[in-house]
C-alpha positions as CSV (number, residue, x, y, z in Angstrom):
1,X,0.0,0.0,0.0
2,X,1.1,3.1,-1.0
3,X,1.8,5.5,2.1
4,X,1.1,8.9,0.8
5,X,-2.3,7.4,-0.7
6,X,-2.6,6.2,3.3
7,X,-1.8,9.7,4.5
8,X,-4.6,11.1,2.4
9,X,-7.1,8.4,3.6
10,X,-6.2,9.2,6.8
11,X,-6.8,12.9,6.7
12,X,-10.1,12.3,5.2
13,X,-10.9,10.1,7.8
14,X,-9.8,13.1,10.2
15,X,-12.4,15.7,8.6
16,X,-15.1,13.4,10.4
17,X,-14.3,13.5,13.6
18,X,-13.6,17.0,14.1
19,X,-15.8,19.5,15.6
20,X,-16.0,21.7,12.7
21,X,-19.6,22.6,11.6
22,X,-19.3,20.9,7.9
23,X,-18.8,17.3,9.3
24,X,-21.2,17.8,12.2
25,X,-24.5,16.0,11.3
26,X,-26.6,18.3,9.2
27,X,-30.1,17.6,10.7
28,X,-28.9,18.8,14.1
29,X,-27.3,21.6,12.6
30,X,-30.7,22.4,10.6
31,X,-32.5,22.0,13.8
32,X,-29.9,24.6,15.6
33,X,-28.9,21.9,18.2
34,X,-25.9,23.1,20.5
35,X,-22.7,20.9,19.9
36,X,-24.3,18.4,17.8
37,X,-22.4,15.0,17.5
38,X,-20.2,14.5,14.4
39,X,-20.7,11.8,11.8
40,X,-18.0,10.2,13.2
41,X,-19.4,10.1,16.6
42,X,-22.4,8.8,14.8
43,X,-20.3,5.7,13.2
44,X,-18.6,4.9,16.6
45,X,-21.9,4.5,18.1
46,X,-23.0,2.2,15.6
47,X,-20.6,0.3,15.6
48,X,-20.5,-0.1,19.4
49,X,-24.2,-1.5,18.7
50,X,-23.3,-3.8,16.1
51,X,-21.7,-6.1,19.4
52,X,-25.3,-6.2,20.5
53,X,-25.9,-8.6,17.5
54,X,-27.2,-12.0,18.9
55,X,-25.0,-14.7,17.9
56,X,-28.1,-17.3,18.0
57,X,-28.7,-14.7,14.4
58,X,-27.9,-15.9,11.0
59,X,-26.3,-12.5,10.9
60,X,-22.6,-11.5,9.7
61,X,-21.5,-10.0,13.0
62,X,-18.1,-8.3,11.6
63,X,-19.4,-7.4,7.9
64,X,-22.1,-5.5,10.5
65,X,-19.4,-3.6,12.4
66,X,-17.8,-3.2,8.9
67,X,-20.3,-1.5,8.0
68,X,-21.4,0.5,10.6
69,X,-18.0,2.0,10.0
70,X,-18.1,2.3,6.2
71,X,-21.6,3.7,5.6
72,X,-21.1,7.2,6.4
73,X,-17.7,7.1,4.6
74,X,-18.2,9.3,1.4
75,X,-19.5,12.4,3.5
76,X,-15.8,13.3,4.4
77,X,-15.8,14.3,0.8
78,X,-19.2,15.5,-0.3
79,X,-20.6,15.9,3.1
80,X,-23.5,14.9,5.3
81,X,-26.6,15.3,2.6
82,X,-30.2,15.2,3.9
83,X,-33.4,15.7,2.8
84,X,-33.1,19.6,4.2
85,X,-29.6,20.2,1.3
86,X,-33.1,20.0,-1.5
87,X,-30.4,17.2,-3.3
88,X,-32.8,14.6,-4.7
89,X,-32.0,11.1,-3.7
90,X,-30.7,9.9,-7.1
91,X,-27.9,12.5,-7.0
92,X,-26.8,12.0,-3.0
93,X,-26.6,8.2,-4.2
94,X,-24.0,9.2,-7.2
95,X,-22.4,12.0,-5.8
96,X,-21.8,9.6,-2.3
97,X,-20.8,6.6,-4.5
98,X,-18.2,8.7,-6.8
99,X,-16.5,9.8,-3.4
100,X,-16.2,6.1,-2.5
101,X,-14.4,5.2,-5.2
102,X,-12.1,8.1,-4.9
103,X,-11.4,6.9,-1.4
104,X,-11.2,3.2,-2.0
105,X,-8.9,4.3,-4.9
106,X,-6.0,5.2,-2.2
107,X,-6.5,2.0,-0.1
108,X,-5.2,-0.4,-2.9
109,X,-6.1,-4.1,-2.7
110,X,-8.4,-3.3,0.5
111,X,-9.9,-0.5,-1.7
112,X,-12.5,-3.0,-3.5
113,X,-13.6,-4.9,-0.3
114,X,-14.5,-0.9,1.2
115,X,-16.1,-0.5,-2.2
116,X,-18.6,-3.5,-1.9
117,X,-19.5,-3.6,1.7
118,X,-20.5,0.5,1.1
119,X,-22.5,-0.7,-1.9
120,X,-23.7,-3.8,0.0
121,X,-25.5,-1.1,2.5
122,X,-26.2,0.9,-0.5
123,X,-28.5,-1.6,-2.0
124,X,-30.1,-2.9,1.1
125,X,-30.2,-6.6,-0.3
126,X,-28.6,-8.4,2.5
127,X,-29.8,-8.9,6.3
128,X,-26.7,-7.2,7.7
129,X,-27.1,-4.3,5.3
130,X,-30.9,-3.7,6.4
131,X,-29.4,-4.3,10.3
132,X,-26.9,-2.0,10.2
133,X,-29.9,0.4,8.8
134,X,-32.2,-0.4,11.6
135,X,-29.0,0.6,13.9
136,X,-28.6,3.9,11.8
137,X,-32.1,5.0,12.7
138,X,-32.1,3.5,16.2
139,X,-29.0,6.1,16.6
140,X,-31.0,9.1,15.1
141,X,-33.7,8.2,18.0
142,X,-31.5,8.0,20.7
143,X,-29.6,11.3,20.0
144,X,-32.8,12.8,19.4
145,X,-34.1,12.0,23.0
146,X,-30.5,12.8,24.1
147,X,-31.0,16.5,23.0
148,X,-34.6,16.3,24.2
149,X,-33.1,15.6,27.3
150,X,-29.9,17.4,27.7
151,X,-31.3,21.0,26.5
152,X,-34.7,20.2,28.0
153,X,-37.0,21.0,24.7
154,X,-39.0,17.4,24.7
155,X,-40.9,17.1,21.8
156,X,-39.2,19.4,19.9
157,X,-37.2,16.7,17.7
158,X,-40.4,14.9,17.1
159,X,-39.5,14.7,12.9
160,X,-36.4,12.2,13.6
161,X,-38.9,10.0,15.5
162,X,-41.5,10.8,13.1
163,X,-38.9,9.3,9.9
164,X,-38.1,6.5,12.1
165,X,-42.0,5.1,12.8
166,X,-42.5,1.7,11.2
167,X,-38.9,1.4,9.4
168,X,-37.3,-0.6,11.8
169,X,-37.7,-4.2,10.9
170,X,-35.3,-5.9,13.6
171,X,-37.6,-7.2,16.5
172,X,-34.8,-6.7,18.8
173,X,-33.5,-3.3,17.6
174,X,-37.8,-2.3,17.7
175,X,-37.9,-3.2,21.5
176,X,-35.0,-0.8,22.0
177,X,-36.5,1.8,20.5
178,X,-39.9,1.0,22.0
179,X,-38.1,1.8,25.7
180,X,-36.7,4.8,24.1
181,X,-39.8,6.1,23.4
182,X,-41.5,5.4,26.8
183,X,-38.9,7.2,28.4
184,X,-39.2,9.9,26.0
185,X,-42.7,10.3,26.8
186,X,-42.3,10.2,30.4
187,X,-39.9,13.5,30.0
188,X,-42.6,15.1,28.1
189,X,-45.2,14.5,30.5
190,X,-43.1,15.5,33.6
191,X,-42.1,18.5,31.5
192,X,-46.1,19.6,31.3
193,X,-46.4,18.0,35.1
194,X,-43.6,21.0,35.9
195,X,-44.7,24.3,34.1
């Protein structure tokens, strides 16, 4: 492997974990949330989730942390795009797989495996893929009801919950955010309880 190609990987690696407001996850920012997290922040979570996989499960436990670690990838080039950049789905889906191949391009014979697990998630055709998926919403609910909490606005994130409602398809990953929501609900009302 080349190391100046592994340098530049590296440093576009680095652009997600920094607190700068460009890699900091765009539907926080649009919803003017102090210090959201960064999309890095958001990959380490899932992937800390990805050990929750049963092993009883006919599921790929370390293609799933793979993943969880690959899927966000292409936004340290073209950014975290949402439904609020007005970029229509087609296009995020090109521009996000262009910037994967520009990164798998430095990572020589490791770039291609990068390459197919992103594409794998992509496509949404295997059980991991639509796991790691149920993780990446699971995380959008729990940071939701972590700002809820920590800035004491409950209700206010209701949208992320709102995109989430009947997409999960993992019964165990549904139970999760099931106790998520009762507790969610429980701030709320002792919110109303308190004014």
């Amino acid at each position: 492997m080349d190391l100046n190609n592994l340098h530049e990987f590296m440093e576009l690696i680095g652009r997600l974990k920094v607190n700068i407001i460009h890699m900091k996850r765009t539907g926080w920012v649009h919803k003017k949330i102090s210090d959201p997290e960064t999309v890095a922040g958001h990959m380490y979570r899932m992937a800390m989730l990805s050990f929750l996989v049963d092993n009883k499960e006919n599921l790929d436990k370390i293609k799933i942390m793979q993943m969880t670690l690959i899927h966000d990838l292409a936004e340290c080039i073209v950014g975290d795009i949402t439904p609020y950049c007005g970029i229509p789905p087609d296009v995020k889906h090109r521009l996000e797989d262009e910037a994967m191949e520009e990164i798998c391009k430095l990572l020589g014979d490791k770039g291609p495996m990068i390459l197919e697990i992103f594409r794998e998630y992509e496509k949404q055709e295997s059980a991991e893929a639509k796991y790691v998926k149920d993780l990446d919403r699971l995380d959008a609910i729990m940071q939701a009801y972590e700002y809820e909490k920590r800035d004491n606005i409950p209700g206010v994130l209701e949208e992320f919950f709102v995109a989430c409602h009947g997409k999960i398809g993992h019964p165990f990953i549904n139970k999760i955010v099931s106790e998520i929501t009762l507790r969610r609900e429980a701030l709320c009302r002792n919110l109303s309880t308190s004014k």
